[in-house]
C-alpha positions, 0 to 999 in steps of 0.5 A, spaced: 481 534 490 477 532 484 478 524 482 475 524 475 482 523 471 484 517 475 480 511 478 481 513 486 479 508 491 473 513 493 469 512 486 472 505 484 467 505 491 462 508 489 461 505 483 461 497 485 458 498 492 454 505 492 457 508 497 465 509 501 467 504 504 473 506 509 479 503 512 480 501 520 487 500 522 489 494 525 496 492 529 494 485 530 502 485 535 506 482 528 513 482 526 517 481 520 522 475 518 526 481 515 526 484 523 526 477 528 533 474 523 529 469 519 531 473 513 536 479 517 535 485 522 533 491 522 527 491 517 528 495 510 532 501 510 527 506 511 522 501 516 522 505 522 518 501 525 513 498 521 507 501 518 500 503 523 503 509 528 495 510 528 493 504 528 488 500 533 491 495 537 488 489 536 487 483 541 481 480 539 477 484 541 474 488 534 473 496 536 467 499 535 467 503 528 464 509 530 469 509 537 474 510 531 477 517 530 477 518 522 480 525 518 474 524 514 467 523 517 462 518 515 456 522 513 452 516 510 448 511 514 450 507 507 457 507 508 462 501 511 468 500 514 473 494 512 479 492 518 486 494 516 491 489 517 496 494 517 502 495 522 508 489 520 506 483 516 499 481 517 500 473 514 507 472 518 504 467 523 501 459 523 495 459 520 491 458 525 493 464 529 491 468 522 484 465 523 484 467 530 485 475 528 482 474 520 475 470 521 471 474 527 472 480 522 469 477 517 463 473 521 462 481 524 457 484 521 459 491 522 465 490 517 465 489 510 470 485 510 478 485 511 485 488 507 491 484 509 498 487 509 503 482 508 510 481 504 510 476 498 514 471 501 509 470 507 504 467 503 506 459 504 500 454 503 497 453 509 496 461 509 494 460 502 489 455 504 486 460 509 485 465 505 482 461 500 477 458 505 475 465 507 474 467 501 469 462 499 465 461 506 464 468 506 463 471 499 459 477 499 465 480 505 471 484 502 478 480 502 484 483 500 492 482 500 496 488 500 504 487 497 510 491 498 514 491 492 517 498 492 520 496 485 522 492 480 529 493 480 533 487 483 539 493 484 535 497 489 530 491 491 537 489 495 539 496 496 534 497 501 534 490 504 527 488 501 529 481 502 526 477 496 527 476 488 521 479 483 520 471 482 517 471 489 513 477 488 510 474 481 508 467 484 505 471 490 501 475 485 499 468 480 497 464 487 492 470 489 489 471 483 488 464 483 483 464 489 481 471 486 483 474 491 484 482 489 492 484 489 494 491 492 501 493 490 505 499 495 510 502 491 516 508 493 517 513 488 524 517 489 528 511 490 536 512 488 537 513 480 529 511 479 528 516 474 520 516 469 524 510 466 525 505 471 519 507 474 514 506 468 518 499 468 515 498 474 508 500 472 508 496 465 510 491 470 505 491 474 499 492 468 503 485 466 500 482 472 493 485 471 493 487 479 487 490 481 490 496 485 496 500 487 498 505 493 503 512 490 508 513 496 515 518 497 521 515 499 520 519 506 527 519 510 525 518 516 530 519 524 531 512 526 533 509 521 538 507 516 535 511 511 537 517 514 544 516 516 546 515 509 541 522 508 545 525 513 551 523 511 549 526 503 549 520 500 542 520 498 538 527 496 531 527 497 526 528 491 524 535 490 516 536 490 515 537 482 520 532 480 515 527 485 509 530 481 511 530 474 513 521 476 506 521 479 503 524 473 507 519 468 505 514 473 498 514 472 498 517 464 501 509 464 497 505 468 492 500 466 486 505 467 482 499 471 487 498 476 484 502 482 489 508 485 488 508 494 494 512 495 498 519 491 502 520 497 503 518 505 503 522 511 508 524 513 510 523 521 512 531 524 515 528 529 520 523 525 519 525 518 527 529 517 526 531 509 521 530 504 519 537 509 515 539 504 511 532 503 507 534 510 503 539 507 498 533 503 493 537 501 497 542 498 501 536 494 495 532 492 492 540 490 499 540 486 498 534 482 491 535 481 494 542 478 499 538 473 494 533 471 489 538 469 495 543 465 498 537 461 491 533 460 494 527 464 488 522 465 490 515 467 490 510 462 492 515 457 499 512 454 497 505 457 496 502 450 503 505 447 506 501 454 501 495 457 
């Protein structure tokens, strides 16, 4: 898929570094305040488990990059691989166990560094400090932080069970950007009553912030979850695949066109995924958002100016 109408993760790559840079992820063993009771149990409504079904266990020995099976192959000598703290929340742990998992990655000169992904209310000021002082000891390593904000409605922030207010995830924002560390932003399009309106709230939200990046993703039902009970009892509906790429292409018509995009959908488990059925198919979803961008002239950036 041709990535000229928006900032992909692979070109924003090649321009700033020259080469790909891919993602290795991690399960460093973590959980989530939101699953051992500090903030309740069961984790949000769609969580079947945390993030990273195809991640590395990670036990302090780092894996070889190249042992690492990738659905794209590195085909140049010239790219690098960052390890992804991916599964739970990778910053729910004292500071030094942190600095156990997060410093031999930064010190291994086969990685370019680390993405961390964690929940805006895991981010107190010993972990802050942490990252601060990585920042500064390794300046030439990639440090990220990637935030789960879903949306900027306190209505479904408290129907899915996020379990923190937009203040927490704005001061999170604020304090990261104060070490000039990179924000990454998940969002979930096909949230109950999230029409273009209310997402573009969120989006417009987001350009306010100035965050450095955003990953796109379907609500998926998924079985075992609280989620697909309501589905299965017919209080929520899925979304269908041209109502999903018409809120795309509104999403990155809107979008700040500096703010990198990592992702325009998820993979979908074939084992678990109940419905979006059709979200299995990502190639054919992104080839159909390539399709709508190209039939309506959609580029991103393209009404940023009437909404940033």
């Amino acid at each position: 898929m041709t990535d000229l109408r928006y900032l992909s993760f692979s070109s924003y790559c090649r321009q700033k570094y020259g080469h790909r840079i891919f993602r290795i992820p991690l399960d460093a063993g973590m959980t989530c305040p939101n699953r051992d009771g500090r903030i309740g149990y069961g984790g949000c409504i769609f969580c079947a488990g945390g993030s990273g079904d195809f991640a590395y266990r990670y036990t302090g020995v780092l894996p070889d990059p190249e042992d690492i099976p990738y659905t794209h192959a590195r085909r140049d000598p010239k790219d690098e691989y960052i390890a992804y703290f991916q599964a739970y929340t990778n910053t729910y742990a004292p500071a030094e166990r942190l600095r156990e998992l997060f410093e031999p990655v930064m010190k291994d000169e086969r990685f370019a560094g680390i993405a961390i992904a964690t929940r805006p209310d895991c981010l107190g000021e010993d972990v802050l400090a942490l990252l601060k002082e990585l920042k500064m000891t390794y300046p030439e390593k990639i440090l990220w932080v990637e935030l789960g904000l879903q949306t900027i409605s306190e209505k479904n922030a408290v129907w899915m069970r996020r379990g923190y207010p937009l203040a927490v995830f704005d001061q999170a924002v604020m304090h990261l950007h104060a070490l000039s560390i990179d924000v990454i932003v998940h969002l979930i399009i096909g949230l109950p009553d999230e029409d273009e309106n209310q997402v573009g709230k969120t989006i417009d939200h987001l350009n306010a912030l100035h965050v450095e990046g955003v990953k796109l993703q379907l609500l998926q039902i998924l079985e075992g979850t609280d989620l697909a009970e309501l589905w299965k009892r017919g209080e929520i509906r899925e979304m269908s695949e041209d109502e999903y790429v018409r809120i795309i292409g509104m999403c990155i018509a809107w979008l700040d066109p500096h703010t990198v995009i990592h992702r325009l959908t998820g993979d979908g488990n074939a084992q678990t995924l109940l419905a979006p059925l059709w979200s299995l198919c990502k190639r054919e979803v992104l080839n159909h958002i390539e399709r709508y961008l190209r039939e309506n002239d959609i580029v991103q950036g393209k009404e940023y100016t009437n909404h940033g």
